[in-house]
C-alpha positions, 0 to 999 in steps of 0.5 A: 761075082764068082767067077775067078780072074788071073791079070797077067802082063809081064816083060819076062815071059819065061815060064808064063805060057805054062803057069797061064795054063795052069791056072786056067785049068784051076778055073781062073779067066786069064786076062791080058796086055799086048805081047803077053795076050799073043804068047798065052792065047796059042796054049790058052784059048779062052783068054781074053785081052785087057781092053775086052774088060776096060772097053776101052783100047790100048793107046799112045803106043801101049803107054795106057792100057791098064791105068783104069778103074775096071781094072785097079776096082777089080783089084782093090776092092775089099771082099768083106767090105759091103760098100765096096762089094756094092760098089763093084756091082753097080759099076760092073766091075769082076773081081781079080784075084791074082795079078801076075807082072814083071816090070819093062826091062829099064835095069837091062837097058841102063846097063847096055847105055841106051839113048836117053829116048830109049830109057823113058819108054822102059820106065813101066807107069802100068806095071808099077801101078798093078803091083802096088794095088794088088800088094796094098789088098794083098789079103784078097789078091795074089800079086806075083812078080818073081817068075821062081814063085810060078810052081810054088803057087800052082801047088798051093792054089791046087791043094788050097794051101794058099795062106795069110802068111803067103800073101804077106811074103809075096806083098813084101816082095811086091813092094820090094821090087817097086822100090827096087824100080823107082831107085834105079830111075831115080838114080839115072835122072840124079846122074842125069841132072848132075845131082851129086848128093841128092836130097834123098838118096835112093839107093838098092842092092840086090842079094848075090849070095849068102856067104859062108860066114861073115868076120867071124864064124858067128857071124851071118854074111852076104853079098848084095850089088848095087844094080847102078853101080858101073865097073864095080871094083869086085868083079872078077871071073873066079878060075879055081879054089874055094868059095871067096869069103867075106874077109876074102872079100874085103881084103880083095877089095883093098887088092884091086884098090891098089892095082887101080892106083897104078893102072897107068904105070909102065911097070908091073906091080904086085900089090900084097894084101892081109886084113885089107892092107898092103903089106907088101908092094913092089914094081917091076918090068916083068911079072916075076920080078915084080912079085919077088920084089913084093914078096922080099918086102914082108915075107912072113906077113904075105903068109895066108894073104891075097896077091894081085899082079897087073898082068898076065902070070907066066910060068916063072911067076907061077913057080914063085906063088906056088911056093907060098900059102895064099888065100887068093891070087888075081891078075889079069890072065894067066898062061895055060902052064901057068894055070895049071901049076897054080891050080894044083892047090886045090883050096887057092883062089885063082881070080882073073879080072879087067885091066881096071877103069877109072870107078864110076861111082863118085862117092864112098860111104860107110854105114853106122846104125841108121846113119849113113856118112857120105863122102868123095871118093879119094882120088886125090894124090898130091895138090902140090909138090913143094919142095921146103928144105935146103936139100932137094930130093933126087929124081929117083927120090921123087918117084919113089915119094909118088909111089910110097904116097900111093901105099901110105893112101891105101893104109890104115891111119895112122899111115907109114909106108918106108920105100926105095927103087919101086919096092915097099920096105916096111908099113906101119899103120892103124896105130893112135900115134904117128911115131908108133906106126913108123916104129912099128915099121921100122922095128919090125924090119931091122935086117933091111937096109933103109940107107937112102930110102923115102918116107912117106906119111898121110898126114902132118908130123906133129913133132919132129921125132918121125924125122930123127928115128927115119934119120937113125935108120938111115932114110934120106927123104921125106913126103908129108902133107904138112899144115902142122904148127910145128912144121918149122921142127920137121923142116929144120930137123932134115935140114940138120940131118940133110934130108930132103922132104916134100910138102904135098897138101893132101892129107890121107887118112883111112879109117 
């Protein structure tokens, strides 16, 4: 019983010719499966394969192979326990001291969209099976799954400095990794079956980076991913500037959620981002003219904010951001002059991202101290376009009504975004009462012109002042979901004013 065993059977074989070497020269017997027996026997020869300790052969094509008790004995059993030291002896079990795995790559074949076929023979019944053994009797065996900890427990096992607290650590992360697993394939047969909302939810983020802080300075800040997750909306190639921050982050996010909302306009946009909310947006046939356009309507809230443009910069463009200070600029490329200039403010952000998909993830959710809410994502605009005065809004009126709808989507409510010809004129949002938010708005941006413009809110008018003060200033059309008791008071309100508005029956509220 005192001879020592290392049982090493891993998919990622980085590292493991050497760490199987030294352990072998601190007098640990290698055992081993398959592909991994073939790689370690050319620099250890003393290793021996699995089923010259089970007695018994691989089979069904590698499907069994350390399901078996002279195995999982020789990992479970407790050393300071006479029964199971008794037991051992009389089924002439050997000890293993340290199980070294890493799972079948079924993460890297989801996100390359194998067949179905292909996806059941990377879900590892063995590997999970080891781990799990060697962390639940982690005071006795060392289980090793991350390849990073390879050098570290050399050092230990060769100065003896192999401590309670490190099995501990390298259990946990046993377990982590196994719950890890068993989410991903949980996930991939809920998607598989059509579960939309599954009874348990499974869900697993990996830890990208620490970031500098979070909200605040006092704050700790991290970035994990979801590995399931499918074309994540953060992802982006970063050309120049700073590390992106957490805030940086999050109002990135609401960035690439507008210029997903018009991914399939004809004409460019240029979207405006401060505390994750657009504060100025604008379309246009060219990129320059698109940002100007964005930049006009709000250039002192852009001061410090992110600008997403859905193309490529060009030089012209270029000479315009390099005008501003800005946290961070993301388009979809950039010309070699381009770049160059902008690049020339040495902290700016400079991203670059795919034209945006069609989000894969079909839910949203937010978490609130051990409960989590779940819901549909929003991709809804309009259920209807009913038309409920005596004045019916222009062509031109009603695009803008669809594009004012689109920004008053993606504020926070309550939500009032004032355009006209493709360009925002003013934002109000998160204040507690509607006529607030359209005061702020308008208030704040009394030099503008507002004759003939579209007021878009993302939920009903409960009285008709909304529609007097857009009246004093001039606006001319109105797009609201309805559904107030006090509809009738809007509705015969544009009529005294020849205003035009348009009952959607989509409300949008953002919190």
């Amino acid at each position: 019983m005192s001879k020592k065993r290392a049982l090493i059977s891993v998919t990622d074989k980085t590292g493991v010719v050497e760490f199987a070497k030294e352990l072998s020269k601190l007098g640990y017997e290698i055992v081993s499966t398959g592909n991994t027996y073939k790689v370690i026997k050319e620099e250890v020869e003393d290793a021996i394969q699995i089923d010259e300790v089970t007695n018994f052969p691989e089979m069904l094509g590698g499907r069994v192979k350390t399901l078996h008790p002279m195995i999982h004995g020789g990992i479970l059993y407790k050393r300071n326990d006479e029964g199971h030291v008794s037991t051992i002896e009389e089924h002439g079990i050997e000890p293993i001291d340290i199980v070294v795995v890493n799972l079948y790559d079924f993460e890297g074949t989801l996100k390359a969209g194998k067949p179905h076929d292909e996806m059941i023979e990377n879900i590892d019944i063995g590997g999970p099976s080891m781990i799990r053994s060697a962390a639940k009797n982690y005071k006795d065996v060392l289980v090793v799954v991350d390849i990073k900890d390879y050098g570290m427990i050399v050092e230990k096992l060769k100065n003896d400095e192999i401590t309670l607290e490190d099995r501990e650590k390298l259990a946990y992360k046993a377990f982590a990794i196994t719950g890890r697993y068993d989410s991903l394939i949980s996930n991939y047969f809920a998607e598989r079956v059509g579960d939309r909302y599954p009874e348990i939810m499974n869900m697993s983020f990996q830890k990208e980076k620490e970031l500098r802080y979070g909200e605040n300075a006092h704050q700790r800040g991290f970035l994990y991913s979801e590995s399931s997750s499918k074309n994540p909306i953060l992802e982006f190639e970063q050309l120049h500037g700073k590390a992106v921050s957490y805030n940086n982050l999050n109002d990135l996010s609401g960035c690439l959620e507008m210029m997903r909302e018009f991914k399939d306009d004809k004409q460019i946009l240029s979207v405006a981002v401060k505390h994750a909310n657009p504060c100025g947006v604008a379309l246009g046939k060219t990129p320059k003219e698109a940002f100007q356009k964005c930049f006009d309507a709000d250039p002192v809230s852009i001061f410090g904010g992110i600008v997403g443009i859905t193309s490529k910069v060009d030089l012209a463009t270029a000479e315009k951001l390099h005008d501003i200070f800005l946290e961070i600029v993301v388009a979809y490329d950039y010309e070699p002059e381009a770049l160059e200039l902008i690049c020339q403010k040495k902290n700016l952000r400079v991203l670059k991202i795919n034209e945006p998909k069609e989000s894969k993830q079909h839910f949203e959710m937010k978490y609130l101290d051990g409960k989590l809410l779940v819901q549909d994502r929003n991709e809804a605009l309009f259920e209807k376009q009913e038309v409920v005065t005596k004045v019916k809004p222009t062509k031109a009126e009603l695009r803008d009504m669809e594009f004012a709808m689109k920004i008053a989507k993606h504020l926070k409510s309550n939500a009032i975004s004032v355009v006209k010809n493709g360009q925002t004129l003013a934002v109000g949002m998160g204040q507690t009462s509607r006529i607030w938010a359209l005061k702020n708005a308008l208030e704040n941006n009394k030099d503008k012109d507002f004759t003939g413009a579209v007021l878009a809110s993302d939920a009903f008018f409960p009285f008709d002042d909304c529609v007097t003060l857009a009246h004093e200033y001039g606006i001319s059309a109105v797009v609201q979901p309805g559904g107030s008791i006090k509809d009738e008071d809007s509705i015969e309100a544009c009529d005294r004013f020849g205003m035009s508005m348009v009952f959607t029956g989509t409300r949008h509220f953002k919190h």
